[in-house]
C-alpha positions in Angstrom: -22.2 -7.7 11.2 -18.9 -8.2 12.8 -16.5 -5.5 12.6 -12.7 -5.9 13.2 -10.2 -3.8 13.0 -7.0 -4.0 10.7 -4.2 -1.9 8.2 -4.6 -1.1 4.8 -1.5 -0.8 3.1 -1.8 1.4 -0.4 0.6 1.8 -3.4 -1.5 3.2 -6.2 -0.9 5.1 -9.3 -3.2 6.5 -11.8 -4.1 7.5 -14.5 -2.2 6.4 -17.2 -0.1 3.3 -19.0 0.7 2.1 -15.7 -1.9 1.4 -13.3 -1.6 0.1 -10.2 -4.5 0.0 -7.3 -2.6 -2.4 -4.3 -4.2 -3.4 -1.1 -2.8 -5.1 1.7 -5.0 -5.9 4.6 -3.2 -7.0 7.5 -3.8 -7.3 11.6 -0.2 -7.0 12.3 2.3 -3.8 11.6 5.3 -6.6 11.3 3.1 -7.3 8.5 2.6 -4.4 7.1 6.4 -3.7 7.2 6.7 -7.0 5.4 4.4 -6.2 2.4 6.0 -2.7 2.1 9.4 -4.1 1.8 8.2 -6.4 -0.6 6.5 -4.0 -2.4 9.5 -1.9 -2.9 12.3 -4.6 -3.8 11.0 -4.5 -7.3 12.7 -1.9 -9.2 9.4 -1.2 -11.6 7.8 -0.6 -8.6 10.2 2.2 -6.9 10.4 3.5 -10.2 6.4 4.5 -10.1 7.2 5.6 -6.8 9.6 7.9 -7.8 8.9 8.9 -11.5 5.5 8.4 -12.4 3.1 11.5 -12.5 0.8 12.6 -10.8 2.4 10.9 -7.2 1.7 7.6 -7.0 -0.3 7.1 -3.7 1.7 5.3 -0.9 -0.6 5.4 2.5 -0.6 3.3 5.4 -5.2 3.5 6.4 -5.8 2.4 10.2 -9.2 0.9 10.5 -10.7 0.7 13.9 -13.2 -1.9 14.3 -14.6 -1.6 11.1 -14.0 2.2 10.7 -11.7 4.8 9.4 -9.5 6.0 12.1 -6.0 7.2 10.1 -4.5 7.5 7.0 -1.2 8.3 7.3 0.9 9.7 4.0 4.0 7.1 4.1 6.4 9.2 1.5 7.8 11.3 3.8 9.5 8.1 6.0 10.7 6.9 2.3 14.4 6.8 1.5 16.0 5.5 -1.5 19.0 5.0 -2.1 21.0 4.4 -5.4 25.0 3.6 -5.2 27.1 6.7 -6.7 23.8 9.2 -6.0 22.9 11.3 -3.5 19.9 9.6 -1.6 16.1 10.0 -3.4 13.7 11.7 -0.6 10.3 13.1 -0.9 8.3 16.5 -1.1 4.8 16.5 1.0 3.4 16.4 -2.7 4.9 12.5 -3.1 7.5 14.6 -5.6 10.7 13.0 -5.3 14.0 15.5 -4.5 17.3 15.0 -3.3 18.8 13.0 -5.9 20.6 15.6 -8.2 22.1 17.4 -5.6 25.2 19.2 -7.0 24.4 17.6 -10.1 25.3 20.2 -13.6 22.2 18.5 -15.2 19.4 17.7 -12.9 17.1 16.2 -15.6 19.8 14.0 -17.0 20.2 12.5 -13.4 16.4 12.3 -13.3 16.4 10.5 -16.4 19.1 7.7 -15.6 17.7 6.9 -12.6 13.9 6.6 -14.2 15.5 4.9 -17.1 17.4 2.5 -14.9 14.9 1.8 -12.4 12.4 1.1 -15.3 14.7 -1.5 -17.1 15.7 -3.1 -13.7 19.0 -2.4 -14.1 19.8 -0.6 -11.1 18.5 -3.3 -9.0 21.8 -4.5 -7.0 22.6 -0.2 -6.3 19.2 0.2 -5.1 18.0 0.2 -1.7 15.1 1.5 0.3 14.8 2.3 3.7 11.5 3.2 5.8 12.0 5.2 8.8 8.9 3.4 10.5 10.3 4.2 14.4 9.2 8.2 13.2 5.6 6.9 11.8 3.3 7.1 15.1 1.1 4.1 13.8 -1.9 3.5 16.0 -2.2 0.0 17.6 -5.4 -1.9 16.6 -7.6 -2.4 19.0 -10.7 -4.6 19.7 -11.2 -7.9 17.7 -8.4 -7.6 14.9 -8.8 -9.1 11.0 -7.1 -12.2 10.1 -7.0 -14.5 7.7 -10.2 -16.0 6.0 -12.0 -12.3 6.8 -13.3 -10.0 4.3 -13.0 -6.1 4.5 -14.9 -3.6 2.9 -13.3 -0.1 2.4 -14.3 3.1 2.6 -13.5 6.2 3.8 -17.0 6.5 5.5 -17.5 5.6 9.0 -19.8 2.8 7.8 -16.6 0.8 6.8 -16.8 -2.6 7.9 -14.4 -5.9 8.2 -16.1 -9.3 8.3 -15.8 -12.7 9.3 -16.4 -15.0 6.3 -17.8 -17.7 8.2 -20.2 -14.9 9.9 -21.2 -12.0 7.4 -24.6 -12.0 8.1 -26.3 -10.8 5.4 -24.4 -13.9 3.7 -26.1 -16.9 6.0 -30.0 -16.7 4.9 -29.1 -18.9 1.8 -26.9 -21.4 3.5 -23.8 -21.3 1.0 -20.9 -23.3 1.0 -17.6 -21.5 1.3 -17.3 -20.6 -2.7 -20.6 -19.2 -2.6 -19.7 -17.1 0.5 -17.0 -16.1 -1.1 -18.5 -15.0 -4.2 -21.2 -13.1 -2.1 -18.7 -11.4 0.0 -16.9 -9.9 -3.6 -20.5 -9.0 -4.8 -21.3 -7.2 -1.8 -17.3 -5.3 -2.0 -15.5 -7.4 0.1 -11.8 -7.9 -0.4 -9.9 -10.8 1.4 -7.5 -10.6 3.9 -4.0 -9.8 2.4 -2.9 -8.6 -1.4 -5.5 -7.2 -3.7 -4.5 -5.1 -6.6 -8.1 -3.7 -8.2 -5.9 -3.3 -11.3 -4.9 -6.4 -12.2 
């Protein structure tokens, strides 16, 4: 089996009406800067970031060929910022805080910004920042995951990233390159880039 190394960016929330179970497997951290900013220019999605309960999960995972070297908690670097309110950081606990400063009525602040994060229309006063130049993000090292591989995930040492043209345990049956695919999701690969397992 050939094990790479590679990032796991995760945005997750559960349980509940919203669910939301994002994965994006990356061998770069331009990329993984990329997907996050992405990932946060939707409105909906800073709202679950924000407001939905429990925390929603937001984690940057460093695998090391193939295994589990980091997870680094990524809501502390998180600023948002709403025009005409203070800015929105967060608690070690993924609780938001900062945003009803001086406020008379905290919960009514909380509850226009959910509300108008929710129906999208706080989109043009809405920015987020990352503060990725305090995140000490490990460098991959060894033979990196690109595009066309498969990871598996786990929090195990046993995790593993795969070559789809080379997954062993794949080759006795001499697929062609749907089969392989298949074969790899059976076995719990996911492919390079987005995954949500909620969707």
């Amino acid at each position: 089996m050939l094990s790479k190394s590679f990032y796991d960016l995760v945005f997750g929330v559960s349980p509940g009406a919203a669910r939301k179970d994002a994965h994006y497997i990356s061998g770069s951290l331009d990329e993984v800067k990329a997907d996050l900013a992405n990932e946060l220019s939707a409105s909906l999605n800073v709202y679950l970031l924000c407001w939905y309960n429990p925390a929603a999960e937001l984690a940057l995972h460093v695998y090391q060929q193939g295994t589990r070297t980091h997870s680094i908690d990524l809501h502390p670097f998180v600023t948002v910022s709403v025009d005409g309110y203070p800015d929105i950081t967060f608690l070690d606990s993924g609780e938001p805080t900062g945003y009803a400063v001086g406020a008379d009525d905290p919960a009514k602040v909380s509850e226009v910004l959910a509300d108008g994060m929710f129906s999208g229309e706080l989109d043009k006063a809405l920015k987020v920042t990352v503060d990725w130049d305090a995140i000490e993000v490990p460098a991959l090292t060894g033979e990196v995951a690109t595009y066309g591989d498969y990871v598996l995930l786990a929090e195990d040492p046993d995790a593993v990233a795969f070559s789809d043209s080379g997954w062993e345990d794949c080759e006795e049956d001499d697929l062609d390159e749907d089969e392989l695919e298949d074969a790899l999701i059976e076995r719990g690969g996911i492919p390079y880039g987005f995954t949500d397992f909620e969707s």
